[in-house]
C-alpha positions, 0 to 999 in steps of 0.5 A: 490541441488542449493540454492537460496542466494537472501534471508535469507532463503537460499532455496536449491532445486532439479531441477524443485522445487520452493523456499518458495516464491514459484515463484523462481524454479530451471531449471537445473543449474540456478534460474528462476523468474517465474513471469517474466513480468507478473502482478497482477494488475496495477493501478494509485495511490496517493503517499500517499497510498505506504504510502510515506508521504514526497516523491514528495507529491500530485503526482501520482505513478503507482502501481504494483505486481506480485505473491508469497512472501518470508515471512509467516505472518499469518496476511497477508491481500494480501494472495490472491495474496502473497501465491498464487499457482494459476498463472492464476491470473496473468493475465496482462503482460507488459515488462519493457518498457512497464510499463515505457512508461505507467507511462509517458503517465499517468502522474505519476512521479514515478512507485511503486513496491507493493502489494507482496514483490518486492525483490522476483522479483528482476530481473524483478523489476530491469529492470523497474527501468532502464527503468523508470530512462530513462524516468526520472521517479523514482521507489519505493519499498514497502518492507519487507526488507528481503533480503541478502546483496549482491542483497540488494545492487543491488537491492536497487541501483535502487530504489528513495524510499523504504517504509519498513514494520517494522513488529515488534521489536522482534525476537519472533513476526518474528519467531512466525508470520512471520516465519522469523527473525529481524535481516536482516530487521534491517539489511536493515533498516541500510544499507538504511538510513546510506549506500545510498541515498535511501529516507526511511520511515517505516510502522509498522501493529500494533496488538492488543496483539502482538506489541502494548505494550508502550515499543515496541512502544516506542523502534519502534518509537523513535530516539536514545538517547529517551526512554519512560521513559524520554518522560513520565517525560517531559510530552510528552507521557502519559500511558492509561490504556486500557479496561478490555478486552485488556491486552495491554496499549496505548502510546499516544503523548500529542499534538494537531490535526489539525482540516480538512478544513470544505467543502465549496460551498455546496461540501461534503467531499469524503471517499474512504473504501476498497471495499469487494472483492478487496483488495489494487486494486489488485484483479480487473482484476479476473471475480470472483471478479469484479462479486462478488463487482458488480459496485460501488456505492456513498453513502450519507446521507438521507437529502444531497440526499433530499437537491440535489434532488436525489433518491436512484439508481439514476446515478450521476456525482461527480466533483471538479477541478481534474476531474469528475467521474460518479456512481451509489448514494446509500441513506443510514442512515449509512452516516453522512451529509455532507460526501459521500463514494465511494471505492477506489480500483478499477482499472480503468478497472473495474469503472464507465468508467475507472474513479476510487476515485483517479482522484479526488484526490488533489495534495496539501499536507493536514496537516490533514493526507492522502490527498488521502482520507481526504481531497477531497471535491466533488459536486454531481448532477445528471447524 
């Protein structure tokens, strides 16, 4: 057998067989990236939405993936595209340069490697980072972190930015959800923010009953030299308790939220819900998808469509300084005045136009969260 030493699960085949990722195989003496140039899907992004809050905030980022994962986590939300087996679904492909030469043209300054696990298509990874670095664009990788040393080197030797998803904080919610380990993803986590220059922030999933209790929080979250204890003294976090059903409490940080900007000039403030059929704009470039989510559709209160004159299915323009994008107005008492929701996952192949959520949003920096959704204040009117 030929083992596969790019991950910690040391996969040993027979020639012809796929690794556990299911898109590294053996042919002959050598590992093959089955996936090689071909894509899942592309799409034009926030930066905000890797998520990357402090990496060239307000900027845009060309986002892509390919198929299979190195990881089992039975809460996967991109098991469509992660645990595939179907490779007809990788329908779009682009060489590096390619990819390189469309993150330029579009005005994104950096290129994501998201939606699976980019470590498993290291080699095609590695050859867009080179590309995109002659370009003068910066690479991003959304990660898991479950990588042997050696290629974790060369690996992240190409990257400007790593977001990390951080699971859990023990080895029993890896062994028993994720059917992998902690330690290795810890082992990344050091190896970034203490070895290179790569900037690194982390995004952990919480689960209800799994890893949400105050100490795991705490041991997650927190800096050296702090623990729960001493925040709960100094007044600084307070324990709630949590409702009969839930057999977990909730740590809270004392502290004020910031209150978001209030629309003006009659504007209305823009959300941007995921989509039914598609998920993290991956699934847009599948006919069975785009036919199951139909078109999109803007939806808004009664009494804002009174207001503006518009009627239910009536085709509108929304606009601000970023740009304009034309949709379909669903009235429905499910809105709140002075909101409007338009999903945010298509590509721009399958919106109105080409024109997708994201053109619209801001490029500064909101000190109330997410500028890609929060933020974004639209005029609607008729088309």
């Amino acid at each position: 057998r030929l083992q596969c030493d790019l991950c910690p699960r040391d996969c040993r085949l027979h020639d012809g067989q796929r690794g556990a990722c299911f898109v590294r195989k053996r042919e002959g003496d050598r590992m093959v990236l089955t996936t090689y140039g071909r894509s899942s899907g592309f799409c034009v992004d926030p930066i905000e939405k890797k998520p990357l809050a402090h990496f060239y905030p307000g900027t845009s980022v060309l986002s892509f993936g390919t198929a299979g994962c190195n990881l089992a986590c039975k809460f996967c939300q991109n098991s469509d595209i992660s645990k595939t087996r179907d490779m007809d679904r990788l329908m779009d492909r682009a060489s590096s340069a390619e990819i390189a030469q469309a993150a330029a043209r579009l005005g994104c300054r950096s290129v994501a490697f998201t939606y699976n696990d980019p470590v498993i298509f290291a080699e095609y990874a590695l050859d867009v980072a080179a590309d995109c670095r002659a370009l003068g664009l910066k690479t991003v990788a959304v990660t898991a972190g479950y990588i042997h040393d050696a290629p974790r080197r060369e690996f992240f030797a190409a990257m400007d930015a790593a977001n990390v998803d951080l699971k859990a904080f023990t080895e029993e919610f890896y062994y028993k959800l994720t059917g992998s380990h902690l330690a290795p993803v810890l082992d990344t986590l050091r190896y970034l923010v203490h070895e290179t220059q790569v900037w690194t922030e982390i995004t952990t999933l919480v689960i209800p009953g799994h890893n949400d209790s105050d100490e795991e929080i705490a041991a997650t979250a927190l800096p050296p030299g702090l623990d729960l204890a001493t925040l709960k003294r100094a007044g600084w976090a307070k324990t709630e308790k949590p409702p009969p059903k839930l057999d977990t409490g909730r740590l809270r940080l004392a502290g004020e939220i910031p209150v978001p900007e209030e629309p003006r000039d009659g504007a209305l403030r823009l959300l941007t819900p995921k989509a039914h059929f598609f998920l993290n704009s991956s699934f847009a470039n599948m006919p069975r998808q785009r036919h199951g989510e139909g078109r999109p559709t803007l939806a808004m209160a009664p009494s804002d469509a009174a207001a503006r004159g518009l009627a239910d299915g009536a085709r509108v323009v929304l606009r601000n300084e970023r740009g304009a994008i034309p949709a379909t107005l669903h009235v429905t008492d499910a809105m709140l005045p002075g909101v409007v929701a338009l999903p945010g996952k298509w590509w721009s192949t399958a919106g109105e136009e080409g024109a997708v959520a994201n053109l619209l949003s801001p490029s500064s920096w909101s000190p109330w969260g997410q500028p890609a959704y929060n933020d974004t204040f639209v005029v609607v009117s008729a088309a």
